[in-house]
KOLVO-911709 format. One record per residue (C-alpha): residue number from 1; x, y, z. Coordinates in Angstrom, 3 decimals. Each point is the difference from the previous one (the first is absolute). Layout:
N
REC     i          X          Y          Z
REC   NUM          X          Y          Z
...
% end
This chain:
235
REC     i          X          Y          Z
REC     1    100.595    156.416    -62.556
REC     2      1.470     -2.975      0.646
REC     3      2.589     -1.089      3.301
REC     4      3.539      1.324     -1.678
REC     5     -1.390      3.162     -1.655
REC     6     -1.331      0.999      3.936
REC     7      3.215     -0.299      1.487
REC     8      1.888      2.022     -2.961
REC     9     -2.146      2.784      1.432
REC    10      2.329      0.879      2.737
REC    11      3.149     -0.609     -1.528
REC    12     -0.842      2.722     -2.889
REC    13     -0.716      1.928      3.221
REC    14      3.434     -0.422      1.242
REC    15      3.061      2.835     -1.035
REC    16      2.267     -3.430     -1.141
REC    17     -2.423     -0.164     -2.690
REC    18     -1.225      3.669     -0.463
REC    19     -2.440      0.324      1.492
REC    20     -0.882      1.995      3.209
REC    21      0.886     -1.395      3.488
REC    22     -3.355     -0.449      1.662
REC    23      1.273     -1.475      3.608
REC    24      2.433      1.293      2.211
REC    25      1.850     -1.317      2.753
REC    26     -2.204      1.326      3.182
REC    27      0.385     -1.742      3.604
REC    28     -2.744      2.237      1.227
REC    29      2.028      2.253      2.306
REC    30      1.514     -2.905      1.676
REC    31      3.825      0.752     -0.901
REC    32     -0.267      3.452      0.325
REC    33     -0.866     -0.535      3.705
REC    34      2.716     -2.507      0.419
REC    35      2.439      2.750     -1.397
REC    36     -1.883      2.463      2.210
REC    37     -0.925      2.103     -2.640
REC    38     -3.496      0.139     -1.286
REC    39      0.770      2.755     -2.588
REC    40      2.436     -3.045     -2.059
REC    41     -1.040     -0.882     -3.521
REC    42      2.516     -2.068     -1.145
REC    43      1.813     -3.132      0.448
REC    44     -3.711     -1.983     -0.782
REC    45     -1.920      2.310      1.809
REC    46     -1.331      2.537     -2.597
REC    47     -3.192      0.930     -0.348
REC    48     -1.493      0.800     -3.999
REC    49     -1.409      3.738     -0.142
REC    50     -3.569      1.036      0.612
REC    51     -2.205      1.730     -1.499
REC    52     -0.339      3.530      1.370
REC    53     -4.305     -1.040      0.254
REC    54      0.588     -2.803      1.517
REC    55     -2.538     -0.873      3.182
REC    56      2.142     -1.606      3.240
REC    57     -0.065      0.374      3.484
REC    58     -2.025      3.449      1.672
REC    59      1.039      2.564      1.749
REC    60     -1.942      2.676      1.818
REC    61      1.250      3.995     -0.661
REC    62      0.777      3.137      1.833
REC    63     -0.083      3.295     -1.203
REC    64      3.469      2.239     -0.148
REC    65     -1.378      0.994      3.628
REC    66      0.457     -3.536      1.385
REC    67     -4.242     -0.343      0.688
REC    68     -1.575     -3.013     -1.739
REC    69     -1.887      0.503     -2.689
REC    70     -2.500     -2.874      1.029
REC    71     -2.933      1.485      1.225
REC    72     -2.391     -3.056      0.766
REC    73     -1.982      0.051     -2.533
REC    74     -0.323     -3.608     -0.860
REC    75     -0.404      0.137     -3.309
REC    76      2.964     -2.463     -1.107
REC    77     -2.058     -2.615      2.377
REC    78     -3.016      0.714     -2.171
REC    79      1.456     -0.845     -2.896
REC    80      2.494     -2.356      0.382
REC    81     -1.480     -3.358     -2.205
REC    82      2.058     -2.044      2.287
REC    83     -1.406      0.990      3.624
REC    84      3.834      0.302      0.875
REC    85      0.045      3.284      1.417
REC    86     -1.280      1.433      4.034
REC    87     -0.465      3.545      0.630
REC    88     -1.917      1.681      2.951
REC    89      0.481      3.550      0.382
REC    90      0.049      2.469      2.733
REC    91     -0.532      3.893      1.046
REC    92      3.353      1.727      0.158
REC    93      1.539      1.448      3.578
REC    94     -0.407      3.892     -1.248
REC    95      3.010      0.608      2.288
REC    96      2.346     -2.875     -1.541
REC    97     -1.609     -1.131     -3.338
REC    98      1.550     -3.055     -1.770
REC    99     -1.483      1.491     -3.773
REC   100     -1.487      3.276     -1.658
REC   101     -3.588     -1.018      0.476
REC   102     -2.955     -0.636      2.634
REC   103      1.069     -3.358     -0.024
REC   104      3.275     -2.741     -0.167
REC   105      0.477     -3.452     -0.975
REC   106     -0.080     -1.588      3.704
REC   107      0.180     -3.477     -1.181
REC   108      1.453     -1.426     -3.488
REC   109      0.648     -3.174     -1.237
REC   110      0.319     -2.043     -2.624
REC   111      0.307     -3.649     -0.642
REC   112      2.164     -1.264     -2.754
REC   113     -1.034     -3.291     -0.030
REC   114     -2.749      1.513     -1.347
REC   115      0.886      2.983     -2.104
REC   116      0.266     -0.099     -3.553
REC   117      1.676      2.779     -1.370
REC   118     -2.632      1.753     -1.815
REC   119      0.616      3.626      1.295
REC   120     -3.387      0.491      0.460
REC   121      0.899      1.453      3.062
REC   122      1.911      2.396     -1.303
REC   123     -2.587      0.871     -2.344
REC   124     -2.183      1.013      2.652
REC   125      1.999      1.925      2.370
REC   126     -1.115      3.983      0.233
REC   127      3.236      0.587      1.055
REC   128      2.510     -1.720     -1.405
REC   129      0.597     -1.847      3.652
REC   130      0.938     -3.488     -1.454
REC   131      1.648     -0.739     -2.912
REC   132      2.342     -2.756     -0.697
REC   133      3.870     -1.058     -0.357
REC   134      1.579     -2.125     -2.511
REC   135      0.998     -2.435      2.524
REC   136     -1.968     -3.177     -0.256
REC   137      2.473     -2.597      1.672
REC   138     -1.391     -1.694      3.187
REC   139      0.669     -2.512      2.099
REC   140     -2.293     -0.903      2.935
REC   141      0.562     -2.165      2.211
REC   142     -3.534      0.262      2.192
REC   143     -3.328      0.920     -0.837
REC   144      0.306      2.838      2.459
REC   145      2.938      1.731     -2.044
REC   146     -2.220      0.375     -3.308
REC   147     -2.347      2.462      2.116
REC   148      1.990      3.188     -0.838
REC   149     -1.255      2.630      2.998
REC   150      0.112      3.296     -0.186
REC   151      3.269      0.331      1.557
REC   152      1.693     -1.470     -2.350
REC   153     -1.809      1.496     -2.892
REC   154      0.505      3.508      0.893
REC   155      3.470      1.697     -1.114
REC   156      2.877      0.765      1.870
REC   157      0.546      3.546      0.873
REC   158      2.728      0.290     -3.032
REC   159     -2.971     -1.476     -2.427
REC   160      1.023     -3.047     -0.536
REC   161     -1.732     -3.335      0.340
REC   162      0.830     -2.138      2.868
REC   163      1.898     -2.951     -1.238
REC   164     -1.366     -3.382      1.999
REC   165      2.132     -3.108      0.586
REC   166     -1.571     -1.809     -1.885
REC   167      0.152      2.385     -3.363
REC   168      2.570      0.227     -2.193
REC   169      0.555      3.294     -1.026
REC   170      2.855      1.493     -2.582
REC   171      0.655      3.732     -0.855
REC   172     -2.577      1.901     -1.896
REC   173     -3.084     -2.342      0.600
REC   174     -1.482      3.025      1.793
REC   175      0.794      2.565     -2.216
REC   176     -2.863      0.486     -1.801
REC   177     -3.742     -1.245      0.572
REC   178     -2.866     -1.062     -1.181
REC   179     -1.519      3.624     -0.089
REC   180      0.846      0.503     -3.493
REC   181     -2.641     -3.042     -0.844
REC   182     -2.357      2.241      2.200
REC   183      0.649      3.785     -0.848
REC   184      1.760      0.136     -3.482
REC   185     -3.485      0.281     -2.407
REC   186     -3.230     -0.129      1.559
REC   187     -3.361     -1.116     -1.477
REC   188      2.336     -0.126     -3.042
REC   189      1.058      3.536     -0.754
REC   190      3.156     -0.212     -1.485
REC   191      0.666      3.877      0.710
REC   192      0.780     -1.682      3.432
REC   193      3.311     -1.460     -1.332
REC   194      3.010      2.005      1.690
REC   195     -1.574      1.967      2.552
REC   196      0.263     -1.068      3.745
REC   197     -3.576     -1.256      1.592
REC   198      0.946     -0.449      3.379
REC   199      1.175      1.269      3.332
REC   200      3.006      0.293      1.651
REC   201      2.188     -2.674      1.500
REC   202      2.412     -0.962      3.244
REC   203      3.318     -0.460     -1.241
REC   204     -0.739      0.707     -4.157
REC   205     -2.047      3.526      0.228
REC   206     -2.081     -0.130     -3.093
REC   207      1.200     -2.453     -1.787
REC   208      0.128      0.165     -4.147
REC   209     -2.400     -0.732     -1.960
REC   210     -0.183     -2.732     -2.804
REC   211      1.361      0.807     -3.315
REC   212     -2.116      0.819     -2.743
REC   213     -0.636     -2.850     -2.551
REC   214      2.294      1.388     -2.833
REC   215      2.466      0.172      2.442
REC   216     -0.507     -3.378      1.160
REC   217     -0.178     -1.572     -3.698
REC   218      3.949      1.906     -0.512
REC   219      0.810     -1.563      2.357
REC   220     -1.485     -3.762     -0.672
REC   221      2.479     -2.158     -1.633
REC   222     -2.876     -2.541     -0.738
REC   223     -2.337      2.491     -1.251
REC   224     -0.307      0.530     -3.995
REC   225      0.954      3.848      0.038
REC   226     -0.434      0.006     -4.092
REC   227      3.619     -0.545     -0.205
REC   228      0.230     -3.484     -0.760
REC   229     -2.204     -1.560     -3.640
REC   230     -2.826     -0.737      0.259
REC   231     -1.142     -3.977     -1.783
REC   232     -2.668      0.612     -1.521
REC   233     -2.275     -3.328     -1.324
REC   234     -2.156     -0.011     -3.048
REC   235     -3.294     -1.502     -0.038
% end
């Protein structure tokens, strides 16, 4: 390919020519906080949709009940590839416990300087504890901020991520998690499609589960349903 023919790439990309607008206009969250309104998408400061699997920043779960549903275990440490994660549990007060089991999270980090998305973690969680948001916008300004603790981790008490300074977060980028990657067909099965795999949740009760592929395919504008010809090229 020679010089020209690479930069006609993006201009077939571009609506002008018919093509489909890959870039948008995106200051990062900076003139929605000007304005004083993070929720803003417009005026230059839209984000493009997500996919519903995508993997962004964590968040640690309650149950309906308000306990955690971290219980220690340490497992997501195990497996992380990265090394990014720090767990040390603890015995529960039996008076006052933080979650259902012998034993809570005490301390939980995770460093995103580190962290690469892989949602290993999530993988390995017994209890569907951590999962993650679509929100992958950060911007740190010290070493010390990228070391998420478990404070700010952990949900609120109406279920809903804590939103940081330094994250730019717009409506419905905690709507739905990663769990579907996690719970929708294990080892496989495909009988698993539809049916809900996991617990209950602060602020969503049991959340719904992933449609089935058919429905999915309906629903796929970019999918070859059988309604369009098929080309078919003779050898």
């Amino acid at each position: 390919m020679g010089y020209f023919e690479g930069f006609l790439i993006p201009l077939r990309q571009h609506r002008l020519f018919g093509g489909k607008q890959v870039t948008t206009q995106y200051s990062g969250g900076r003139r929605a906080k000007k304005k004083g309104d993070m929720a803003s998408d417009s005026q230059g400061d839209e984000k493009i949709p997500k996919p519903e699997r995508l993997h962004g920043r964590h968040v640690l779960n309650r149950y309906e009940d308000g306990m955690e549903k971290c219980i220690g275990c340490e497992l997501c440490a195990g497996v992380c590839p990265a090394k990014c994660i720090h767990v040390r549990g603890a015995d529960n007060d039996p008076e006052n416990p933080t979650s259902p089991g012998e034993r809570f999270g005490w301390i939980y980090e995770i460093n995103y300087l580190r962290c690469i998305h892989c949602d290993l973690c999530v993988e390995a969680c017994p209890t569907e504890a951590i999962t993650e948001s679509k929100m992958f916008e950060f911007s740190f300004t010290s070493r010390q901020d990228a070391i998420y603790t478990k404070s700010e981790l952990v949900v609120d008490d109406a279920g809903k991520a804590k939103r940081l300074p330094w994250e730019d977060w717009r409506d419905g980028e905690d709507d739905q998690t990663s769990g579907w990657m996690r719970a929708t067909s294990p080892s496989g099965d495909a009988t698993f499609e539809g049916e809900v795999g996991w617990s209950n949740e602060l602020g969503y009760g049991l959340r719904a589960p992933e449609p089935k592929q058919a429905e999915r395919d309906a629903h796929d504008p970019d999918r070859d349903n059988g309604d369009r010809p098929v080309k078919v090229v003779k050898r």
